[in-house]
Each structure stands twice: as C-alpha cells, then as structure tokens.
C-alpha positions as CSV (number, residue, x, y, z in Angstrom):
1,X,69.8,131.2,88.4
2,X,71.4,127.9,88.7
3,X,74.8,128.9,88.5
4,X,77.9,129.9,91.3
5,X,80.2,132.3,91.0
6,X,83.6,131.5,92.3
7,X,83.2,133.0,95.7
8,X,80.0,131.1,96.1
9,X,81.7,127.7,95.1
10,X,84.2,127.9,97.0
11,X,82.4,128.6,100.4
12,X,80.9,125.0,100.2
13,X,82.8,122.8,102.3
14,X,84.3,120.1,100.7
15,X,85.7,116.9,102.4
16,X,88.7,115.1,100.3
17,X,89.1,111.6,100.8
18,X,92.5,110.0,101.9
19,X,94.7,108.7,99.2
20,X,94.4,105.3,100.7
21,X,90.5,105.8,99.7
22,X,91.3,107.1,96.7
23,X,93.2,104.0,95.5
24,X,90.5,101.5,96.3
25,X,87.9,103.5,94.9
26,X,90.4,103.4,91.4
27,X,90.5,99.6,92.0
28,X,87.1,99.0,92.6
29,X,86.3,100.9,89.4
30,X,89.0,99.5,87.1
31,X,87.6,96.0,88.5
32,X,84.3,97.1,87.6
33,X,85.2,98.1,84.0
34,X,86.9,95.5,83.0
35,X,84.4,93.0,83.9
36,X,81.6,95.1,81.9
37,X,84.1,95.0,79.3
38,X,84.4,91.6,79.3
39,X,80.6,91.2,79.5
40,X,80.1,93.6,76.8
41,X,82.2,91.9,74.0
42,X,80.6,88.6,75.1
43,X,77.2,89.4,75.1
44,X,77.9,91.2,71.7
45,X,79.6,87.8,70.2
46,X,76.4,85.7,71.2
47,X,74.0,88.4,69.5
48,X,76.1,87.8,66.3
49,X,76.1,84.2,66.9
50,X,72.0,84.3,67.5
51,X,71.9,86.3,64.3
52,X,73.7,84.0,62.2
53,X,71.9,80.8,63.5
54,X,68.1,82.2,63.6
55,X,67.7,82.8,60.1
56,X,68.7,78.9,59.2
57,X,66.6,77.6,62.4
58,X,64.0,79.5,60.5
59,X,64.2,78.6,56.8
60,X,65.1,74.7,57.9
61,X,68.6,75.1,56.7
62,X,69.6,74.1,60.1
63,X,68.3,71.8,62.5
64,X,68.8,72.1,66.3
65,X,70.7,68.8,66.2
66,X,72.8,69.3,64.0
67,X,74.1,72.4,66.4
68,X,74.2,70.5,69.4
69,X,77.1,68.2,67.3
C-alpha cells in the first residue's frame, strides 16, 4: 500500500531550510516566472503575427518586401 499513516509520516526526518534560504529560493522563482511570463505572451504574439502573415505570403497578397518596409 502506498500510503502513510500519521505516525509513519511523521517519523521521516525532515530538514527545514533557513528563512534566509527560503527567501532566495522565493526570488529565484518569482524571477523565473516572470521571465516565462514574459516569454510566454511573446512567443504567443509572434504565433498570431505568423498566422496573420502566412496565409497572404501564401495566396500572393503579400510580398516579403513589402513586410520588410
């Protein structure tokens, strides 16, 4: 059975960081998300942009110099 009781949890040692740790673990993290954030909403603007642009590239609506102006 994969599952502990209370007694049996709580005779696993468990070693608890220092708050010092703890805060730059928070940092590091809160970095971290904001930058995939920041990724996220950017890669998600170029795949709307690509999906706009393809179809005329296609058809010959648009020409790739005309983009580039």
């Amino acid at each position: 059975r994969q599952a502990l009781n209370f007694e049996g949890l709580s005779s696993i040692p468990l070693k608890i960081p220092n708050g010092k740790l703890v805060i730059m673990f928070n940092d590091f993290v809160e970095n971290n998300s904001e930058h995939i954030r920041l990724i996220t909403t950017e890669t998600q603007e170029l795949i709307n942009l690509r999906d706009s642009l393809l179809p005329k590239l296609i058809s010959g609506e648009l020409e790739i110099n005309e983009i580039s102006n």
